[in-house]
N, CA, C and O atoms as a Tripos MOL2 file, in Angstrom:
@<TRIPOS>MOLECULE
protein
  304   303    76     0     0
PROTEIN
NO_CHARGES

@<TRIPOS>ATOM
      1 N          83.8190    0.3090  -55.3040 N.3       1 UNK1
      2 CA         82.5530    0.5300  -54.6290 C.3       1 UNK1
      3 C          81.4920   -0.3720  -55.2510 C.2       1 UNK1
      4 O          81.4740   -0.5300  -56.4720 O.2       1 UNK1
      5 N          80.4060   -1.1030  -54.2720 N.am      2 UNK2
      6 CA         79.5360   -1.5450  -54.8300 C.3       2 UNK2
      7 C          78.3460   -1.2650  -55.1750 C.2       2 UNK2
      8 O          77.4480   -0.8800  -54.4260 O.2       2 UNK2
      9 N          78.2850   -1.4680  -56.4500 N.am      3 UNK3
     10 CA         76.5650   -0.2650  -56.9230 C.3       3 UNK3
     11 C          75.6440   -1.0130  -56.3440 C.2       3 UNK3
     12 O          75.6620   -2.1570  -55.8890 O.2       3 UNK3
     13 N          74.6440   -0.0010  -56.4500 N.am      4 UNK4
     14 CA         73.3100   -0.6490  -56.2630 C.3       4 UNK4
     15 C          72.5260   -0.5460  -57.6980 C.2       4 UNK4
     16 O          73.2310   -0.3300  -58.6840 O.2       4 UNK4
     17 N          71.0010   -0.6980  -57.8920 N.am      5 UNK5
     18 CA         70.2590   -0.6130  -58.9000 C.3       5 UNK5
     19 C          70.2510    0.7120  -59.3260 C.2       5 UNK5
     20 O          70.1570    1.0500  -60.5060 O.2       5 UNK5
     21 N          70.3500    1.4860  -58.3510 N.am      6 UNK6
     22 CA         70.2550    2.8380  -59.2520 C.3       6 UNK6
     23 C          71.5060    3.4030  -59.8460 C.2       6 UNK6
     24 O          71.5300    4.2380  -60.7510 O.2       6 UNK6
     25 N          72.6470    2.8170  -59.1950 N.am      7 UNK7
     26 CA         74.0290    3.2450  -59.9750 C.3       7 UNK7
     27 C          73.9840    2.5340  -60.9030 C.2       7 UNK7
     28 O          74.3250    3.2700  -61.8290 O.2       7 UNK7
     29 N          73.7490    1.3770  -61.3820 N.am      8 UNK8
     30 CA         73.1310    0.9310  -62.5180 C.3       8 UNK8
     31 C          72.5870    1.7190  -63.8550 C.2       8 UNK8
     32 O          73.0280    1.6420  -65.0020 O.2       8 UNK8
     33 N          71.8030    2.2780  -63.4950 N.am      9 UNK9
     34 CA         70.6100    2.8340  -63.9700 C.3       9 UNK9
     35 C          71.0750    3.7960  -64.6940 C.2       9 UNK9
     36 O          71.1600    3.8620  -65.9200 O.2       9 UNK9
     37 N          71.4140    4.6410  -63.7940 N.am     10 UNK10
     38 CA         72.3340    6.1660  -63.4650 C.3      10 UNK10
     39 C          73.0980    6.1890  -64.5460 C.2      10 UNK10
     40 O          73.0240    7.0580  -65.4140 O.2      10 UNK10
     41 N          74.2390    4.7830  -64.5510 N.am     11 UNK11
     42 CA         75.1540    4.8830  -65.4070 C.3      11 UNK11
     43 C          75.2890    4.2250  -66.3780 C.2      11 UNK11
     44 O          76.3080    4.2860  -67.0660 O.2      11 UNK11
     45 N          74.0680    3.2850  -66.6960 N.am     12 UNK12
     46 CA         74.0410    2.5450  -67.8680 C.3      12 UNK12
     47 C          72.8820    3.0910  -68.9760 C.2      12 UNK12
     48 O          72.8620    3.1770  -70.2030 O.2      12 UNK12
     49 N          72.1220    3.3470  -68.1130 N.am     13 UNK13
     50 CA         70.6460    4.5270  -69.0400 C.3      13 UNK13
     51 C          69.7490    2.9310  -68.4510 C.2      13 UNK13
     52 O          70.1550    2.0180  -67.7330 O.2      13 UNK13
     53 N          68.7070    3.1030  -68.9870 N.am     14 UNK14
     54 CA         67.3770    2.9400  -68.3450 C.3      14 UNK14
     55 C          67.4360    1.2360  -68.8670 C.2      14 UNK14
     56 O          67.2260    0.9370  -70.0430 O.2      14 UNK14
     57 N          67.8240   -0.0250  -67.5680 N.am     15 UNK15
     58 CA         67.4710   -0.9430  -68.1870 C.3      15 UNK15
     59 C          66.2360   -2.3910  -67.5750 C.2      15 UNK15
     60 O          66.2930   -2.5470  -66.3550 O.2      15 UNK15
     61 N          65.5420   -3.0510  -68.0890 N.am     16 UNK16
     62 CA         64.5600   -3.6630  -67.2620 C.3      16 UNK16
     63 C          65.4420   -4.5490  -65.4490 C.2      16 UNK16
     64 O          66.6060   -4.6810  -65.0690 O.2      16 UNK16
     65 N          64.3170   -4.8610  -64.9630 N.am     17 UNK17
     66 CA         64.2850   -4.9880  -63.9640 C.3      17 UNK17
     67 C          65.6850   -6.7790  -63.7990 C.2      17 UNK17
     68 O          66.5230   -7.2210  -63.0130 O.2      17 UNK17
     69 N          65.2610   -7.0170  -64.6990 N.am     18 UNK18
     70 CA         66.0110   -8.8800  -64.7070 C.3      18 UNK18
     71 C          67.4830   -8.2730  -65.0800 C.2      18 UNK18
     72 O          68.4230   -8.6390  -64.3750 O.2      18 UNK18
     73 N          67.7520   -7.2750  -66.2600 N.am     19 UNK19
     74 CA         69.0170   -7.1210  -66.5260 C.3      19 UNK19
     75 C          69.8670   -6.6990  -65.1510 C.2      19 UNK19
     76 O          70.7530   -7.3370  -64.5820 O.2      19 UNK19
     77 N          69.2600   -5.3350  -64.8010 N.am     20 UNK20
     78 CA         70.2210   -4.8400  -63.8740 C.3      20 UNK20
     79 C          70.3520   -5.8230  -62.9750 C.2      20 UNK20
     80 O          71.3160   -5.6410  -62.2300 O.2      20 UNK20
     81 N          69.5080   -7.1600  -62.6950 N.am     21 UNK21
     82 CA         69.6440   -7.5020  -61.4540 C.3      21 UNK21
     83 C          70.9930   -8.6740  -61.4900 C.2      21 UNK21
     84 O          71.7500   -9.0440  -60.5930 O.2      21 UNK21
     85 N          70.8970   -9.0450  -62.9320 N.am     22 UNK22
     86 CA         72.2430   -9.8430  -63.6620 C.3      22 UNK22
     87 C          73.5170   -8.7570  -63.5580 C.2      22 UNK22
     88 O          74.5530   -9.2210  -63.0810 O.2      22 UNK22
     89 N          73.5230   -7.6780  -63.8720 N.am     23 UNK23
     90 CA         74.6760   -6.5990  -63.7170 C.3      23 UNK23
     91 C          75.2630   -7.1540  -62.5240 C.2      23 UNK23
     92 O          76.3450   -7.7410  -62.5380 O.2      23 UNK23
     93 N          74.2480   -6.8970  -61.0210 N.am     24 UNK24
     94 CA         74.4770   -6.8280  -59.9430 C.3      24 UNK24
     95 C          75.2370   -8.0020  -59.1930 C.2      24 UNK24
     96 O          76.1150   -7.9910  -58.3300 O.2      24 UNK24
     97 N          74.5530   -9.0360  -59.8660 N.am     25 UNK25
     98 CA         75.1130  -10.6320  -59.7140 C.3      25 UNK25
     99 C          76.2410  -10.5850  -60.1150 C.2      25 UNK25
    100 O          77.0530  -11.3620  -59.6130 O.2      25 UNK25
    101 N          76.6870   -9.6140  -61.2040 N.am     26 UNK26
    102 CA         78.2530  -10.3100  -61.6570 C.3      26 UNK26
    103 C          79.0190   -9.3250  -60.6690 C.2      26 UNK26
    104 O          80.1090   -9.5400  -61.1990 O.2      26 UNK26
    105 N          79.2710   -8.5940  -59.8550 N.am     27 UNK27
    106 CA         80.2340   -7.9500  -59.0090 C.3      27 UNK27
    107 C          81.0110   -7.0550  -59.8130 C.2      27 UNK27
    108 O          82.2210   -6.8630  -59.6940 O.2      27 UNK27
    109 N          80.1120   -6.4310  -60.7750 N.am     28 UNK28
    110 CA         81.2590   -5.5440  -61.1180 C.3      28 UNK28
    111 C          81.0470   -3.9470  -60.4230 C.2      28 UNK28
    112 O          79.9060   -3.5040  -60.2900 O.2      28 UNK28
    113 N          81.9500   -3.3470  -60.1080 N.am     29 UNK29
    114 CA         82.0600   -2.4470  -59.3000 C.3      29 UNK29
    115 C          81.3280   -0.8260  -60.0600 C.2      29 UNK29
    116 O          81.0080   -0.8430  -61.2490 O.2      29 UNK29
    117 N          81.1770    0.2220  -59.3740 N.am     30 UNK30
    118 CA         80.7240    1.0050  -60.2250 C.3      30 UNK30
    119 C          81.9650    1.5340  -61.0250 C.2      30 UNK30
    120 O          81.6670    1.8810  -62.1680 O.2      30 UNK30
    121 N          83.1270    1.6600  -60.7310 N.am     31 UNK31
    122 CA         84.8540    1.9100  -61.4050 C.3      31 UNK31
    123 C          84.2160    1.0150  -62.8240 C.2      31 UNK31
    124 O          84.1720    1.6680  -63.8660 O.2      31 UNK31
    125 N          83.7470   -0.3980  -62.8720 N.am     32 UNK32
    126 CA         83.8610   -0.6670  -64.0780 C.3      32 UNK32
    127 C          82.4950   -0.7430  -65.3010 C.2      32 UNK32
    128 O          82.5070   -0.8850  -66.5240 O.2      32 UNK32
    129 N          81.2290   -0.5510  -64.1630 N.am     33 UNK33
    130 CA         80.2230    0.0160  -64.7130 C.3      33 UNK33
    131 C          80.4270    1.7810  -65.6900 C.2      33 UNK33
    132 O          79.6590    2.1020  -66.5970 O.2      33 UNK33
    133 N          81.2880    2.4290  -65.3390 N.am     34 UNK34
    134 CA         81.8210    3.0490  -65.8130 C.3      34 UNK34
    135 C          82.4780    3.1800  -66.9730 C.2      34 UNK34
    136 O          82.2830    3.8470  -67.9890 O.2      34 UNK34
    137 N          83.3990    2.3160  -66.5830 N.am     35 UNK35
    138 CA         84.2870    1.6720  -67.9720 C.3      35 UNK35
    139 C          83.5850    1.1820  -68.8880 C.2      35 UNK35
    140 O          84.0860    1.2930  -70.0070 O.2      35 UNK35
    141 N          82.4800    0.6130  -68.8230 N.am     36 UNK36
    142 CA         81.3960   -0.5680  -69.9460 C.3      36 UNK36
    143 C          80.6500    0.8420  -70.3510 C.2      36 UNK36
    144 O          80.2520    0.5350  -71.4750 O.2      36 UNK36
    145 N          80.2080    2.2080  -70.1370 N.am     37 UNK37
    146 CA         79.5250    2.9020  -70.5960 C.3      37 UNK37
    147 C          80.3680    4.0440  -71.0660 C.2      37 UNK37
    148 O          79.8130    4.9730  -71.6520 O.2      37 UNK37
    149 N          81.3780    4.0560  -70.9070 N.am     38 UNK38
    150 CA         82.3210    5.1870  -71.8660 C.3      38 UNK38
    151 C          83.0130    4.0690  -72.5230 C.2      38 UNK38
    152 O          84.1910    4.4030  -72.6460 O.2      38 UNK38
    153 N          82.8470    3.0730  -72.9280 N.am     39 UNK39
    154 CA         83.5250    2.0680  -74.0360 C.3      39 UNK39
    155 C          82.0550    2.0850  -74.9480 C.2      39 UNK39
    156 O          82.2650    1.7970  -76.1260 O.2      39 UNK39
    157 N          80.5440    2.3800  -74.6080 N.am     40 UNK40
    158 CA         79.5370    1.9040  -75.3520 C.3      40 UNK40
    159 C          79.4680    3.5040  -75.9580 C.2      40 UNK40
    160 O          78.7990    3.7880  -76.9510 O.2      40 UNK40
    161 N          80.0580    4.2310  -75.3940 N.am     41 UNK41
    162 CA         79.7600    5.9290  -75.2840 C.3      41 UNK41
    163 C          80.8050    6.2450  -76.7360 C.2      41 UNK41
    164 O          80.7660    7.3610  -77.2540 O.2      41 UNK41
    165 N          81.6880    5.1740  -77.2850 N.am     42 UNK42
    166 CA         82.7490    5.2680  -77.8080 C.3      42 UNK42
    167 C          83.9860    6.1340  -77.4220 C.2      42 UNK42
    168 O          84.9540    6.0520  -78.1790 O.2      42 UNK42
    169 N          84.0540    6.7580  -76.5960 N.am     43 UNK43
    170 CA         84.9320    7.1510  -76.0990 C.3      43 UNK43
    171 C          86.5450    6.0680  -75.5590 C.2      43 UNK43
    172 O          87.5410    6.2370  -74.8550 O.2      43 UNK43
    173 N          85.9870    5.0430  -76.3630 N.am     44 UNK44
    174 CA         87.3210    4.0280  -77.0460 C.3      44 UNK44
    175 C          88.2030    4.5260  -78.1490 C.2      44 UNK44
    176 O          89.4260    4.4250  -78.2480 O.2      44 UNK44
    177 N          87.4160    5.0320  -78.8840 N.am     45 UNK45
    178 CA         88.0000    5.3940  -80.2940 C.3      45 UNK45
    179 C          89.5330    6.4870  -79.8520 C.2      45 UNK45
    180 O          90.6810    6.4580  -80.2940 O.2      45 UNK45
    181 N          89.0120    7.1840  -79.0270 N.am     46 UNK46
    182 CA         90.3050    8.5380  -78.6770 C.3      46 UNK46
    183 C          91.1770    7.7260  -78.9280 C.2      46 UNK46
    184 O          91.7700    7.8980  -79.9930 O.2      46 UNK46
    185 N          91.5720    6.5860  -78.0850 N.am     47 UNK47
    186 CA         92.9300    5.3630  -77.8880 C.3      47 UNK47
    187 C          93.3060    4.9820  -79.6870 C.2      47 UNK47
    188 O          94.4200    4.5800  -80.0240 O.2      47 UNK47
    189 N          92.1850    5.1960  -80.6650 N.am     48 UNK48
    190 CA         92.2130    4.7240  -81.8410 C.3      48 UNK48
    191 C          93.0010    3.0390  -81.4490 C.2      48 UNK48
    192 O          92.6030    2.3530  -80.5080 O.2      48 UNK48
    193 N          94.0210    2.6600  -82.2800 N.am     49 UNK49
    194 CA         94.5290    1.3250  -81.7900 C.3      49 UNK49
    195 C          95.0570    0.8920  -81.2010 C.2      49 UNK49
    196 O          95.3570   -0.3010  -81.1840 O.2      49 UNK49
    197 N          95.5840    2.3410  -79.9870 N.am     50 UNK50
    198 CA         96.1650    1.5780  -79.0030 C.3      50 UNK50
    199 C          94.9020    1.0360  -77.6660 C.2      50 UNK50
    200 O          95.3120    0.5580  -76.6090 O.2      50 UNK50
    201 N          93.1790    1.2370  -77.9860 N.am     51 UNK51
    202 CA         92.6750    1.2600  -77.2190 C.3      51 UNK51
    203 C          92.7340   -0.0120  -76.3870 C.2      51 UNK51
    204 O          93.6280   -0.7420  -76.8170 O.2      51 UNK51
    205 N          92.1950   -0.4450  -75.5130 N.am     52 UNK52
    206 CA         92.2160   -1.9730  -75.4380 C.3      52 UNK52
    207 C          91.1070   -2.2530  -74.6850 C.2      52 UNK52
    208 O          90.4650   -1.5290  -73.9240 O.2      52 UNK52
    209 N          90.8840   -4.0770  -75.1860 N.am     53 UNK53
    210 CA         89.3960   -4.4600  -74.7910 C.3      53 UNK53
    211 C          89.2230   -4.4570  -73.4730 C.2      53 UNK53
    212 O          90.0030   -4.6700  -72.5450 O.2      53 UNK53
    213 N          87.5340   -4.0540  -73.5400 N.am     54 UNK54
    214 CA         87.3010   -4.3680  -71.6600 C.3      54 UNK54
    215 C          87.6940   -5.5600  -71.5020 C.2      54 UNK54
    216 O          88.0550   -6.2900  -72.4240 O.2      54 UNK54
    217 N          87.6610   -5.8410  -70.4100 N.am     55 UNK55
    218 CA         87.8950   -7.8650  -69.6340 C.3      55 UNK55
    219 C          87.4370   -7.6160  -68.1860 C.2      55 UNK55
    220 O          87.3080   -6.5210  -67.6370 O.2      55 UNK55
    221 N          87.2410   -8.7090  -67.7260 N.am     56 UNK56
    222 CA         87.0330   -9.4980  -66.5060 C.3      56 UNK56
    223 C          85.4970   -9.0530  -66.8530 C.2      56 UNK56
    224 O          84.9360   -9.2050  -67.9380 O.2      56 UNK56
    225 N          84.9000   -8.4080  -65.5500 N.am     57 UNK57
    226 CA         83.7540   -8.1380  -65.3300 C.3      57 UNK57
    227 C          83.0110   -6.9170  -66.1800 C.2      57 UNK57
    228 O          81.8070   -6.6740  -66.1130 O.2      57 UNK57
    229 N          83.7550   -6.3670  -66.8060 N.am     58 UNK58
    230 CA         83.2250   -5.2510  -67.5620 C.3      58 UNK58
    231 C          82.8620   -5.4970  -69.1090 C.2      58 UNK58
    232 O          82.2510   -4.7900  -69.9110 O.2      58 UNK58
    233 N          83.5260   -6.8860  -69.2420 N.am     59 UNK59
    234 CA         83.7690   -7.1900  -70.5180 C.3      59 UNK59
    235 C          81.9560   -8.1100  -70.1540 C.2      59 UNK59
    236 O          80.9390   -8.1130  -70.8470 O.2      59 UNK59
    237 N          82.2180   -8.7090  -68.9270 N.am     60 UNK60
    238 CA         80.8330   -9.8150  -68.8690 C.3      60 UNK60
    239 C          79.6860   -8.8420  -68.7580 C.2      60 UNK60
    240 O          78.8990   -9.1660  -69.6480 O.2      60 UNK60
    241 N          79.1490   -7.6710  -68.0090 N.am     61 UNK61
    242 CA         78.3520   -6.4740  -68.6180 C.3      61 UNK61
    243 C          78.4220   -6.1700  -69.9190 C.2      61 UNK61
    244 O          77.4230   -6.1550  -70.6380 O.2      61 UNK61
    245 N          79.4240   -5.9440  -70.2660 N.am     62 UNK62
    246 CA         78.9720   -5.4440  -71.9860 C.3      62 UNK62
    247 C          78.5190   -6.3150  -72.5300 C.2      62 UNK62
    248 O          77.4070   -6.1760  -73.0400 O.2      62 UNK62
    249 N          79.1640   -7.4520  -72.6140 N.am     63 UNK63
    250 CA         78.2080   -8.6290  -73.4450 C.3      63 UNK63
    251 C          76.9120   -8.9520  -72.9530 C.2      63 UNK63
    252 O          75.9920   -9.3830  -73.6480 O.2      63 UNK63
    253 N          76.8630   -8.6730  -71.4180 N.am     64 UNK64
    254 CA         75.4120   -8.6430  -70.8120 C.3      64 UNK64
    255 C          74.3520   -7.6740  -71.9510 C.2      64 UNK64
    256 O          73.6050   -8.2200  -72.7630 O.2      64 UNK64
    257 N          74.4470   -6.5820  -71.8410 N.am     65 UNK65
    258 CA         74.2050   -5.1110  -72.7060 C.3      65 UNK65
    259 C          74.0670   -5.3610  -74.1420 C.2      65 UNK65
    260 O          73.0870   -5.0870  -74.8360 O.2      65 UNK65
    261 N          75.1670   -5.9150  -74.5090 N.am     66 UNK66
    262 CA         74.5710   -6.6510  -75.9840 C.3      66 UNK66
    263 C          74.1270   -7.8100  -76.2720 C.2      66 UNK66
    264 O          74.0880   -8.0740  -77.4740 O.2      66 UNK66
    265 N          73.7320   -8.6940  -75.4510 N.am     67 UNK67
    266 CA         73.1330   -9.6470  -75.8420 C.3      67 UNK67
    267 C          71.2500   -8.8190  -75.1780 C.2      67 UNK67
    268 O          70.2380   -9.5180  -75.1310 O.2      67 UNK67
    269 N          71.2580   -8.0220  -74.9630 N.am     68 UNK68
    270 CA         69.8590   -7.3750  -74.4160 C.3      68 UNK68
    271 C          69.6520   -6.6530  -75.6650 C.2      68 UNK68
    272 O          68.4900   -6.4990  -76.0410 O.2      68 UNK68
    273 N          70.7840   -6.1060  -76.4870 N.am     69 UNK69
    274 CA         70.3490   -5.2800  -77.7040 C.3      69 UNK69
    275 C          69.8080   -6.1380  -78.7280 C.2      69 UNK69
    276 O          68.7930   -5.9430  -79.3960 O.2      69 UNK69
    277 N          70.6700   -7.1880  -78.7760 N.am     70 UNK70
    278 CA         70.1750   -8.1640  -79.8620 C.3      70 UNK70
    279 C          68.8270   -9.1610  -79.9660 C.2      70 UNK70
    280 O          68.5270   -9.9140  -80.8930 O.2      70 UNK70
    281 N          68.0460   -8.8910  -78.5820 N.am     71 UNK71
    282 CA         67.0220   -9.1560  -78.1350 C.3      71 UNK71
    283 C          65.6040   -8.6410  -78.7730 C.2      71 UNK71
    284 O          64.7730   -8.3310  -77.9190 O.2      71 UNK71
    285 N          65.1990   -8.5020  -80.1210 N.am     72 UNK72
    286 CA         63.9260   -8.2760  -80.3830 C.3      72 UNK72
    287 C          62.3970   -8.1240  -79.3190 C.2      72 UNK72
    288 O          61.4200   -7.5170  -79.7580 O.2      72 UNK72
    289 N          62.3890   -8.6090  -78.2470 N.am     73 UNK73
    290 CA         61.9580   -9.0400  -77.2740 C.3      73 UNK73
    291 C          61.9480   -8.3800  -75.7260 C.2      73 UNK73
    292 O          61.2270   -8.4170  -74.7290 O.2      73 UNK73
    293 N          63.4210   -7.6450  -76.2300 N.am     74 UNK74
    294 CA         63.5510   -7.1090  -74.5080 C.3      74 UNK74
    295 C          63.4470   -5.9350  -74.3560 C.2      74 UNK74
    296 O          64.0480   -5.0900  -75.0190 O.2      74 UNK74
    297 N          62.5490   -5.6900  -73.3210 N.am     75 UNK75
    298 CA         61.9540   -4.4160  -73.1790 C.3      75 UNK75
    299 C          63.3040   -3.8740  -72.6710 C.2      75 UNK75
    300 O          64.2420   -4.4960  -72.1710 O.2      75 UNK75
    301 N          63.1610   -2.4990  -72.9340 N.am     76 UNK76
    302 CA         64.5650   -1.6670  -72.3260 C.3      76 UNK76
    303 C          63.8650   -0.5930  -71.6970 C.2      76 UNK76
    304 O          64.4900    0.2880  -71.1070 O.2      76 UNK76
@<TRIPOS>BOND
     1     1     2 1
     2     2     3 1
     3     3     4 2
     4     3     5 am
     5     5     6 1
     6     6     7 1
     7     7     8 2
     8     7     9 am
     9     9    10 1
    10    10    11 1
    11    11    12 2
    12    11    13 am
    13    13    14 1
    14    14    15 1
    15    15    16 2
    16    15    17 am
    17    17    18 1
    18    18    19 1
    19    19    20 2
    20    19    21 am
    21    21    22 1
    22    22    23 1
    23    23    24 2
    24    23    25 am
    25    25    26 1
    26    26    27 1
    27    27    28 2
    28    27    29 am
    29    29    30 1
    30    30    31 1
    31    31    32 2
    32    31    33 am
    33    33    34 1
    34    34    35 1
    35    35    36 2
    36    35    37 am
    37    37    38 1
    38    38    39 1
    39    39    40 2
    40    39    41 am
    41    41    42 1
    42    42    43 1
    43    43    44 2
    44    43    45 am
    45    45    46 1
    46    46    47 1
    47    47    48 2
    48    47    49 am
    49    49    50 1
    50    50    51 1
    51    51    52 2
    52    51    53 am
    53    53    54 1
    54    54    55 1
    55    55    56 2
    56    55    57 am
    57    57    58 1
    58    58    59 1
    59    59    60 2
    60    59    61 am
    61    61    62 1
    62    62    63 1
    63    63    64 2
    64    63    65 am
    65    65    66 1
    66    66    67 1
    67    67    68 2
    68    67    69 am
    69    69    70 1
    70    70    71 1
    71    71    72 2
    72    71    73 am
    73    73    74 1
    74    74    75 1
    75    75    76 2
    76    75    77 am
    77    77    78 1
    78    78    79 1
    79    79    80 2
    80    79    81 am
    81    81    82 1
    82    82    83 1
    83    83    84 2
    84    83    85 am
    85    85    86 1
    86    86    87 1
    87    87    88 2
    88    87    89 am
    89    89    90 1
    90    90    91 1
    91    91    92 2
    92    91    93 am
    93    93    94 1
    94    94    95 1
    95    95    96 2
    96    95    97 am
    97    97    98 1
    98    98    99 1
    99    99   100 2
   100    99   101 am
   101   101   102 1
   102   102   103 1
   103   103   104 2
   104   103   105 am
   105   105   106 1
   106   106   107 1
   107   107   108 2
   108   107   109 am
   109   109   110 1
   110   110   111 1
   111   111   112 2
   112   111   113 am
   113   113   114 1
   114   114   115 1
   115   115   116 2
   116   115   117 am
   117   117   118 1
   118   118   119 1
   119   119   120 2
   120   119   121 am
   121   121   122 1
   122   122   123 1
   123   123   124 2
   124   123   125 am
   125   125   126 1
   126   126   127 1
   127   127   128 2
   128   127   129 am
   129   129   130 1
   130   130   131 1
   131   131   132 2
   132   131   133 am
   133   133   134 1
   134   134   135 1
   135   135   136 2
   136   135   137 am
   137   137   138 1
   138   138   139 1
   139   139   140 2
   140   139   141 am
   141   141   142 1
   142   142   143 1
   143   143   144 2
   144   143   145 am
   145   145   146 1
   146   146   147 1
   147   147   148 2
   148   147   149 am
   149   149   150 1
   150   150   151 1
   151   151   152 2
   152   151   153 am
   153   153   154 1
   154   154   155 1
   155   155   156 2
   156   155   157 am
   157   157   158 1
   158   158   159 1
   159   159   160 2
   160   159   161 am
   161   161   162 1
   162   162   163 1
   163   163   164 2
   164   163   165 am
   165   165   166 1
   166   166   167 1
   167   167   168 2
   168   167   169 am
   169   169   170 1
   170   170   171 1
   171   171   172 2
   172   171   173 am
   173   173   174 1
   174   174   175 1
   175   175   176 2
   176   175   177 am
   177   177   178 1
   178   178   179 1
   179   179   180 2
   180   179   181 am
   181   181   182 1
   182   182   183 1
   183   183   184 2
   184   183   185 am
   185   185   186 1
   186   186   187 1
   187   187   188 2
   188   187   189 am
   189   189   190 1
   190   190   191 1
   191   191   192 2
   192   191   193 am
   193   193   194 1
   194   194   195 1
   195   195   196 2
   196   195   197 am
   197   197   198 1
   198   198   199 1
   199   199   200 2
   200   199   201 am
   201   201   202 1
   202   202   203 1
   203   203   204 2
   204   203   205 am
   205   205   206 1
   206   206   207 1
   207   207   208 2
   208   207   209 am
   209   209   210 1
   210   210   211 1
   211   211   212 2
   212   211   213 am
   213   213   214 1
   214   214   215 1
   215   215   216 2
   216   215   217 am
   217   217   218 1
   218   218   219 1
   219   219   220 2
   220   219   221 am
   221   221   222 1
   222   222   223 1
   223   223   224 2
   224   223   225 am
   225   225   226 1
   226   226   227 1
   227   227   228 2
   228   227   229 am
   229   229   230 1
   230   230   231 1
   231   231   232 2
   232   231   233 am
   233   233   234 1
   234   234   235 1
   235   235   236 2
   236   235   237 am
   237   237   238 1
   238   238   239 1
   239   239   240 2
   240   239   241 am
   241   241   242 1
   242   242   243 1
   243   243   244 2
   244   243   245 am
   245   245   246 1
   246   246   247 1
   247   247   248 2
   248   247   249 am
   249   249   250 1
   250   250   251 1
   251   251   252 2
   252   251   253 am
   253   253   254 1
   254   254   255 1
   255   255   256 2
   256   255   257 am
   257   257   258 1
   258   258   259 1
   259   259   260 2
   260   259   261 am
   261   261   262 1
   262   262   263 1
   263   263   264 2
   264   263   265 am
   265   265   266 1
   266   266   267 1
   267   267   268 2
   268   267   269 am
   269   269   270 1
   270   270   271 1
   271   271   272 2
   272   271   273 am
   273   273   274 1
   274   274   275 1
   275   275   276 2
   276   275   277 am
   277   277   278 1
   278   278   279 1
   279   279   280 2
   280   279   281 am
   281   281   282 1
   282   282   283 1
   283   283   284 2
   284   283   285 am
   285   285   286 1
   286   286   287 1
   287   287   288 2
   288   287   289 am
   289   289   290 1
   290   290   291 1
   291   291   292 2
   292   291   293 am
   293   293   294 1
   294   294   295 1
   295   295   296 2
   296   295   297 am
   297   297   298 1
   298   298   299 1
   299   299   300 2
   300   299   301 am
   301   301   302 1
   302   302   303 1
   303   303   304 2
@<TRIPOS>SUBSTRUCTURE
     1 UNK1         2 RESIDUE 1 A UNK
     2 UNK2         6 RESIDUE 1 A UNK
     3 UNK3        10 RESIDUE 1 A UNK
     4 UNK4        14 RESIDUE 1 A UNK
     5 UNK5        18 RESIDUE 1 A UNK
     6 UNK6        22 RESIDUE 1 A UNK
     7 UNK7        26 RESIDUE 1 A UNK
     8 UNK8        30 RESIDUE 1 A UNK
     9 UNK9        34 RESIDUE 1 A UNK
    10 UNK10       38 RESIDUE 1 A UNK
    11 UNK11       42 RESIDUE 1 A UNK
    12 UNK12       46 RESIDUE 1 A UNK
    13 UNK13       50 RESIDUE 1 A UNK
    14 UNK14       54 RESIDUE 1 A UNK
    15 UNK15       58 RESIDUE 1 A UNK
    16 UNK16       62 RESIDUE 1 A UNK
    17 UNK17       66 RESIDUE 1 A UNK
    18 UNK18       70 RESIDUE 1 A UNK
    19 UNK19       74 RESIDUE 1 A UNK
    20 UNK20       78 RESIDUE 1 A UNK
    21 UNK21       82 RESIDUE 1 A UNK
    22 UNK22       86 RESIDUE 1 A UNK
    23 UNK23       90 RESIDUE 1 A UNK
    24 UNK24       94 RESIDUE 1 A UNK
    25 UNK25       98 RESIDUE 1 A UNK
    26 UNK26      102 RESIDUE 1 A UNK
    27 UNK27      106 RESIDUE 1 A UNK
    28 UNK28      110 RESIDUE 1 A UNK
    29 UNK29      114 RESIDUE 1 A UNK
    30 UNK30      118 RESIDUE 1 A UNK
    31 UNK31      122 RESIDUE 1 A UNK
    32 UNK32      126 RESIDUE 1 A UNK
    33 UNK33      130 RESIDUE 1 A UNK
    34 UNK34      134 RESIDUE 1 A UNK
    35 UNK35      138 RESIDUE 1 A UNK
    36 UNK36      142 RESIDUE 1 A UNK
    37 UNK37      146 RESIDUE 1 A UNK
    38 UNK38      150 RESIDUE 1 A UNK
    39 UNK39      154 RESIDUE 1 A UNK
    40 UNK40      158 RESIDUE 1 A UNK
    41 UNK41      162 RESIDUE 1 A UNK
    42 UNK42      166 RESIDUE 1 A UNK
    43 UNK43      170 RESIDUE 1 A UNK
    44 UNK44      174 RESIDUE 1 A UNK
    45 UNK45      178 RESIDUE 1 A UNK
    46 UNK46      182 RESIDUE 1 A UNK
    47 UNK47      186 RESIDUE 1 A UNK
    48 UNK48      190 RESIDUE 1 A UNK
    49 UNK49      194 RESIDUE 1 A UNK
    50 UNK50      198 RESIDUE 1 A UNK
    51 UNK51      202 RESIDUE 1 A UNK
    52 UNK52      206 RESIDUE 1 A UNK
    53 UNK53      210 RESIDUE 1 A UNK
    54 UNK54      214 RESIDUE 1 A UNK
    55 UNK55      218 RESIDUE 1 A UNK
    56 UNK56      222 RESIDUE 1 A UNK
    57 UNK57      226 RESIDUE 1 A UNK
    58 UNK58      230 RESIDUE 1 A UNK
    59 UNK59      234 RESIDUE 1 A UNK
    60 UNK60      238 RESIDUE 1 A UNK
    61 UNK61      242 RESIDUE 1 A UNK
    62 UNK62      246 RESIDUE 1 A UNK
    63 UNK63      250 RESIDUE 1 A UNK
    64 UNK64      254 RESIDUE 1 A UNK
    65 UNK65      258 RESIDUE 1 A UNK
    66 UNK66      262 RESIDUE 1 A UNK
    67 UNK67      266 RESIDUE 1 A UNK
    68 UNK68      270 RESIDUE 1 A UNK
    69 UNK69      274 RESIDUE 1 A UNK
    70 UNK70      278 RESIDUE 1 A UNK
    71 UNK71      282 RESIDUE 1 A UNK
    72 UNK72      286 RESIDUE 1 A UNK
    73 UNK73      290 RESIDUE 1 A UNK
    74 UNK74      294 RESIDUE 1 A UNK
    75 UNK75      298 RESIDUE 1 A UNK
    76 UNK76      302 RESIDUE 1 A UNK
């Protein structure tokens, strides 16, 4: 399914107006908007080492998400 800004929102917690609109650009579905917020939620750890990394588009959100954390600058 394809989100809009507020499934965004909804499921990532509260982020400025330029990020979500980069979320939206990359096509990732809400199935993996999902996935990028119970991997940030740690709910990775259960898997302990058998967990495994996000990829494709969920992996390009999360790094979206952390390169916004590492941002001194960006309003959230």
């Amino acid at each position: 399914m394809k989100p809009g800004a507020r499934d965004v929102t909804h499921i990532l917690g509260p982020l400025d107006a330029h990020l979500v609109a980069e979320i939206l650009a990359s096509g990732a579905t809400v199935a993996e908007l999902e996935e990028v917020a119970a991997y940030l939620a740690g709910a990775d750890d259960v898997m302990g080492d058998l967990r495994r990394p996000l990829t494709g588009r969920a992996a390009l959100v999360h790094d979206m998400l952390r390169r916004q954390d590492d941002d001194p600058d960006a309003d959230r």
